[in-house]
C-alpha positions as a printed Julia matrix, in Angstrom:
358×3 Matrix{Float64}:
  -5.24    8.94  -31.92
  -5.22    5.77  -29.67
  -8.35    5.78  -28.01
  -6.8     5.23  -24.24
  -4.42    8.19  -24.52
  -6.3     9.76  -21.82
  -6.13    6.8   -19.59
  -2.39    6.03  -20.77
  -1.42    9.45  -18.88
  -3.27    8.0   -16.02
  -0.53    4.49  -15.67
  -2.84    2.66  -18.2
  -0.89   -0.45  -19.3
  -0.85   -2.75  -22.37
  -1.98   -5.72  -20.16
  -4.84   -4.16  -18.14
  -6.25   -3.36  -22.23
  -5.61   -6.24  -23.02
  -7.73   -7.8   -20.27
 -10.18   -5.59  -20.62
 -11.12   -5.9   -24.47
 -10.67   -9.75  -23.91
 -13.6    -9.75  -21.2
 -15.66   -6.62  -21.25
 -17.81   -5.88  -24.84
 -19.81   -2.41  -24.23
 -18.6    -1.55  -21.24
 -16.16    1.19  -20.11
 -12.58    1.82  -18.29
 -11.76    3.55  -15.47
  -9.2     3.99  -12.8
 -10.6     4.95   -9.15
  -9.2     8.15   -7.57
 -11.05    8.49   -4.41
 -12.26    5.84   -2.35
 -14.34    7.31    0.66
 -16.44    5.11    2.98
 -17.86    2.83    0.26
 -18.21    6.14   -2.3
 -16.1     6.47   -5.19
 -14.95    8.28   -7.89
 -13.29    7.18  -11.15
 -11.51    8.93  -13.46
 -12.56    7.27  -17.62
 -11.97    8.89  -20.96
 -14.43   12.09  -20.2
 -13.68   12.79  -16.89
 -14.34   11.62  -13.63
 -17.66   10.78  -12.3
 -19.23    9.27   -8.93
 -19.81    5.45   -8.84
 -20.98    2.48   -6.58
 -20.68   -1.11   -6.87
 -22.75   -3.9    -8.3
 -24.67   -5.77   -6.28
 -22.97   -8.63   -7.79
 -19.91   -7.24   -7.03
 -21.01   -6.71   -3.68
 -22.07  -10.07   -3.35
 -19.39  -12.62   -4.54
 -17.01  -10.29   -2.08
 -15.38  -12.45    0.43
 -13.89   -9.04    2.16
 -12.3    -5.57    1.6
  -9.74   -6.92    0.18
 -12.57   -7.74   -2.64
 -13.93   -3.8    -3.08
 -12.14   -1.31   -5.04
  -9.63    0.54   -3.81
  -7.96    3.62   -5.12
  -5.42    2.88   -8.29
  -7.87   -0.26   -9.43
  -8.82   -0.01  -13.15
 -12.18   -0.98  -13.14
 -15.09   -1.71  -15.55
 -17.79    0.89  -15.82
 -21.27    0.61  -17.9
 -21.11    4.24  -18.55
 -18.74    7.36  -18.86
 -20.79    9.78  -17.5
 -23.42   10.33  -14.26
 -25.8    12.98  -15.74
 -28.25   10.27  -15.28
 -27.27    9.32  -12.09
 -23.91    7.16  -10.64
 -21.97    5.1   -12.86
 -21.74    1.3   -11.99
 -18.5    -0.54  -11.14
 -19.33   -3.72  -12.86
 -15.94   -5.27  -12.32
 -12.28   -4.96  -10.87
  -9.3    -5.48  -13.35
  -6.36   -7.74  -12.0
  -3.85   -5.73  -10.02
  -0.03   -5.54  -10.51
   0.61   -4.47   -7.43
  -0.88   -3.74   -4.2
   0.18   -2.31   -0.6
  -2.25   -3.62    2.06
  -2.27   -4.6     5.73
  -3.95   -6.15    8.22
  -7.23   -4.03    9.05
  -7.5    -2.98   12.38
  -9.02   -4.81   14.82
  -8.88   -8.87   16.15
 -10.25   -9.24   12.55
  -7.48  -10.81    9.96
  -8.98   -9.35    6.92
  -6.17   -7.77    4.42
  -7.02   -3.82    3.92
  -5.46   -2.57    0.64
  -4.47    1.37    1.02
  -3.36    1.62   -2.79
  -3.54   -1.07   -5.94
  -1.4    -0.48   -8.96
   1.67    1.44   -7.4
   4.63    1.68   -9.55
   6.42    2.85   -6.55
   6.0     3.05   -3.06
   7.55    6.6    -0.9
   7.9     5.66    2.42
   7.92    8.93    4.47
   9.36    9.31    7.98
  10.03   12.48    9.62
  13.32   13.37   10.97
  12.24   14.96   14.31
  10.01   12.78   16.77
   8.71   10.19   13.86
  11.89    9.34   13.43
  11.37    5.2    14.47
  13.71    2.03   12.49
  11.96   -0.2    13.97
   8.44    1.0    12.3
  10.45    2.17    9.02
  11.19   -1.8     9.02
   7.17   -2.82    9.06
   7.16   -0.11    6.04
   9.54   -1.54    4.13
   8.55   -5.21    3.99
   4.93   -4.35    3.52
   6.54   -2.03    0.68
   8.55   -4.9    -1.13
   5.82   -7.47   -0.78
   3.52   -5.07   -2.48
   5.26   -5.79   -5.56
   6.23   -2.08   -6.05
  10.13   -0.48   -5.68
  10.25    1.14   -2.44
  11.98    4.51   -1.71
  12.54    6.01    1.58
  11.65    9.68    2.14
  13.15   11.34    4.94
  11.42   14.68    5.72
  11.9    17.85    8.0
  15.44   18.17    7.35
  14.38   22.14    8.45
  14.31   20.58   11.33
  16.86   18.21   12.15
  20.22   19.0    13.91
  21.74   14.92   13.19
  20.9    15.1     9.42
  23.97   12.55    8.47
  23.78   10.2    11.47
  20.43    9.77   10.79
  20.3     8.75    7.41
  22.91    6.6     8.3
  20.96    4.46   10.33
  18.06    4.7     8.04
  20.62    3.41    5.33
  21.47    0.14    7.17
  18.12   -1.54    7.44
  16.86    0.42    4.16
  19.02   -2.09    2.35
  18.91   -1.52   -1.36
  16.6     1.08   -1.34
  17.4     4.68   -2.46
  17.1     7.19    0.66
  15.92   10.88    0.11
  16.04   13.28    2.53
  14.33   16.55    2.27
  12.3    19.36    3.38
   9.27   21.19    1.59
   9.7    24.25    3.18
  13.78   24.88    1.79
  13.05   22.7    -0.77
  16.54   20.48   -0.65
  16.21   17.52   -2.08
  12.91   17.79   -4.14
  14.15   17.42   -7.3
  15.77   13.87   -6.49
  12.21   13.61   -5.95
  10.74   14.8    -8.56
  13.55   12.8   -10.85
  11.99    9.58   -9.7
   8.4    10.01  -11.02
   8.17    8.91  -14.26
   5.2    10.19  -16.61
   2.5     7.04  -16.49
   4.07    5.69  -12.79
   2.13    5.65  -10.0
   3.96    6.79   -6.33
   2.11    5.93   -3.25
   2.91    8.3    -0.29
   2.97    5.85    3.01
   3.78    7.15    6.36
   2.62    8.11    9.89
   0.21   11.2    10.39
   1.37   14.37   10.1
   4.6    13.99    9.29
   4.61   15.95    5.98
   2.93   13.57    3.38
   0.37   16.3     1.8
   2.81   18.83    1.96
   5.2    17.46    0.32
   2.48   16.53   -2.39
   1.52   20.32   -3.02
   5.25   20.84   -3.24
   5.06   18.69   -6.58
   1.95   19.93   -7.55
   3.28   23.42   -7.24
   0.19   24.63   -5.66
  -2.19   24.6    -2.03
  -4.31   21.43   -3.12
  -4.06   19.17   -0.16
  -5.2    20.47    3.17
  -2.33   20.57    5.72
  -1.19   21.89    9.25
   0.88   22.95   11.61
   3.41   21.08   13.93
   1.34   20.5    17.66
   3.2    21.82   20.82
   5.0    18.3    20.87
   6.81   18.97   17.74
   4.48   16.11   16.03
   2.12   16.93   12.7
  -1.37   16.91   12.61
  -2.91   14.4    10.86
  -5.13   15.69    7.98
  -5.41   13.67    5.24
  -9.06   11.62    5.76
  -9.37    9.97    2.6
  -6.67    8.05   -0.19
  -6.75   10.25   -3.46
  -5.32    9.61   -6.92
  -3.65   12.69   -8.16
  -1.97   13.63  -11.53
   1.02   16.21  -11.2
   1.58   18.43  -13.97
   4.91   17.45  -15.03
   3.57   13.33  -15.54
   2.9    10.74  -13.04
   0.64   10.24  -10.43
   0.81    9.91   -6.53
  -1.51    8.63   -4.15
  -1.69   10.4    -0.92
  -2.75    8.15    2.14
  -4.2     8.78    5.5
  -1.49    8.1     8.02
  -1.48    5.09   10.23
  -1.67    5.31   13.64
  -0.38    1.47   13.61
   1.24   -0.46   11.25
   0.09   -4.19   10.91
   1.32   -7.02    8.55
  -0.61   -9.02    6.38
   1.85  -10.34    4.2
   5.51   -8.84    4.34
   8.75   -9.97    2.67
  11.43  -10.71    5.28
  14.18  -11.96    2.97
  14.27   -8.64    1.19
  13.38   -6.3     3.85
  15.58   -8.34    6.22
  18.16   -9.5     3.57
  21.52   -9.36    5.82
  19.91  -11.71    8.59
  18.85  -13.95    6.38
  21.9   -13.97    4.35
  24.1   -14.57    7.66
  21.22  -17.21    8.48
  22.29  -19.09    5.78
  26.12  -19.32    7.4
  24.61  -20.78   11.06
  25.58  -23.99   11.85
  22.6   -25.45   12.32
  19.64  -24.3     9.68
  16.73  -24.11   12.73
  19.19  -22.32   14.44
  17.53  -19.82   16.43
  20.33  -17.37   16.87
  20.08  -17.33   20.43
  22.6   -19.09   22.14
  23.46  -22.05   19.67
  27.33  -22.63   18.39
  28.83  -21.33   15.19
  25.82  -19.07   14.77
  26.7   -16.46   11.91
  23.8   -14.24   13.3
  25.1   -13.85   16.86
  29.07  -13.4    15.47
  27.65  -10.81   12.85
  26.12   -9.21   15.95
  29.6    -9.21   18.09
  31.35   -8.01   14.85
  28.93   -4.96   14.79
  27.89   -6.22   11.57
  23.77   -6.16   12.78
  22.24   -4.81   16.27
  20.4    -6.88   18.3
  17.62   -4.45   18.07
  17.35   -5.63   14.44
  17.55   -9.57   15.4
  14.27   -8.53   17.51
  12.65   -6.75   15.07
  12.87   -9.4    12.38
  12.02  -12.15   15.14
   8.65  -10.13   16.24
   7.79   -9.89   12.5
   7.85  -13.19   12.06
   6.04  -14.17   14.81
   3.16  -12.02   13.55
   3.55  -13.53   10.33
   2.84  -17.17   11.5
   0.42  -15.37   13.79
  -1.73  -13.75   11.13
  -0.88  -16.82    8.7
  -2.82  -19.11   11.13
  -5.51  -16.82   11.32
  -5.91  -16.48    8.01
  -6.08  -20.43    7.51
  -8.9   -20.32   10.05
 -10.99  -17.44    8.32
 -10.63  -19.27    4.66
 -11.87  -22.72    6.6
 -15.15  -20.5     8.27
 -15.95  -18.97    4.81
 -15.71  -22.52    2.97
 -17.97  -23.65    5.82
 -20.56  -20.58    5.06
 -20.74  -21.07    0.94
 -21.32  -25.17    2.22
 -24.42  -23.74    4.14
 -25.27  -20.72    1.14
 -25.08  -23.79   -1.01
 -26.79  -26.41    1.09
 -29.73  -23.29    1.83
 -30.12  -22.8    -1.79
 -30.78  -26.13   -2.78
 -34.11  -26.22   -0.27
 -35.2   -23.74   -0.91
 -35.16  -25.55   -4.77
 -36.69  -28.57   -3.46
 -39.41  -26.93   -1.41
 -40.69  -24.68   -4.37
 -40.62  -27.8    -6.35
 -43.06  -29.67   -4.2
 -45.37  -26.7    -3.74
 -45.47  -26.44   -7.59
């Protein structure tokens, strides 16, 4: 019997073992299921069990983007914690990963899930319903590295079904669009169709608008806590923590808190925004800015009805924050460059000065 099976059910692949026996003698692998305020848990080949960090680990990390996050494989020096909380000794290169920007004026890169086979970008079809944030979504989703799929849920509620999926369908451009509704249960076995045994699906959306309950619906049981719609015909957020979960019939999902906002940190605008760009190509000039400029493909696709001009905005405020947050992060790398000068610089003293008092 091959001596990962356990962790093969789990979306083990030949390349993380690979790295793995090439780096890490007498040690043990894992994959990280919970991540909760600097606590984790990690599922290895007996189980799961509670973990924390090495203080080396903690120390050569430049940010969060540096600290586990749920779907890592990581490198444990034990496979039990009888004897008290297993050690995460290392973190295993990722595949994939969907991050942000955290919140706040910092520009450090949050990741909400690592090692996603597939990302399920969920948007209600009642007052979530926004293109304009189901645009953010889906360039975060493509430069993640993952296949993004668009889940439209509520359809128990929604009286414009068609015409909304529709408009989902022409800035969702090659991506496969799912409506559905856990309470009738249409459309959950084009859901269920996409999970593979071994892939990992990453539920991404707004609070409450259906993400856990939809998960029990595959699990086929109560597991995730969920609740009702408010007086405003909104959900209530409930999910508090990201959690790796395996569903019975194969594959895993990942069910994320919702975000309030939705900030880039790296995004791919030629997919996400592929007929712009594509038109782009056709201006006249190639800085045009397709505002009022001649022979510009972008402003006759608009006149055409080809592309709104809600969608020219969008994709111009994207960018924006993309050069935005690009600059920052230029400044941030310069700063910590600056501080390992100083570590460095500090060290080397503190050297000399023992040497003399020797």
């Amino acid at each position: 019997m091959n001596k990962y099976q356990k962790l093969l059910d789990l979306g083990l692949r030949e390349r993380t073992i690979q790295e793995f026996e090439e780096g890490y003698e007498d040690s043990f692998l894992g994959r990280v299921s919970i991540e909760h305020k600097g606590h984790y848990k990690v599922v290895g080949e007996k189980g799961e069990v509670s973990a924390h960090i090495s203080g080396k680990l903690g120390y050569v990390a430049s940010g969060k983007a540096d600290y586990p996050a749920v779907g890592d494989w990581v490198v444990l020096d034990r496979t039990d914690d009888r004897q008290g909380e297993a050690v995460i000794q290392a973190i295993l290169s990722r595949h994939s990963v969907f991050s942000r920007k955290a919140a706040g004026k910092t520009s450090e890169e949050q990741i909400v899930a690592a090692n996603v086979d597939t990302v399920f970008i969920c948007m209600a079809l009642n007052n979530d319903f926004n293109l304009r944030r189901l645009e953010r979504y889906i360039g975060l989703a493509w430069d993640s590295g993952a296949t993004p799929v668009v889940i439209l849920t509520k359809t128990d509620l929604c009286d414009d079904l068609e015409a909304k999926q529709a408009a989902v369908e022409e800035v969702a451009l090659y991506i496969d669009v799912l409506a559905v509704s856990a309470v009738t249960e249409d459309g959950l076995e084009e859901v269920r169709a996409i999970i593979r045994p071994g892939d990992t699906i990453a539920f991404i959306g707004s609070s409450g608008i259906g993400k856990s309950t939809l998960i029990n619906s595959l699990l086929g049981e109560e597991r995730l806590a969920v609740k009702g719609l408010r007086n405003d015909d909104k959900g209530r957020h409930t999910t508090t923590h990201r959690e790796l979960i395996l569903l019975p019939q194969g594959g895993l999902v990942i069910d994320t808190p919702g975000m309030r906002e939705i900030q880039i940190y790296n995004t791919d605008l030629e997919s996400s925004f592929r007929d712009i760009e594509e038109l782009a190509l056709q201006c006249k000039f190639s800085d045009c800015t397709h505002e009022s400029e001649p022979q510009c493909a972008v402003r006759s696709g608009i006149k055409r009805g080809e592309l709104s001009e809600e969608r020219l905005n969008s994709y111009r405020k994207l960018k924006q924050e993309l050069i935005y947050i690009e600059d920052k992060k230029s400044m941030s790398a310069k700063q910590m460059e600056q501080k390992k000068i100083i570590r460095m610089v500090g060290s080397l003293d503190g050297m000399k000065k023992a040497k003399k008092r020797r």
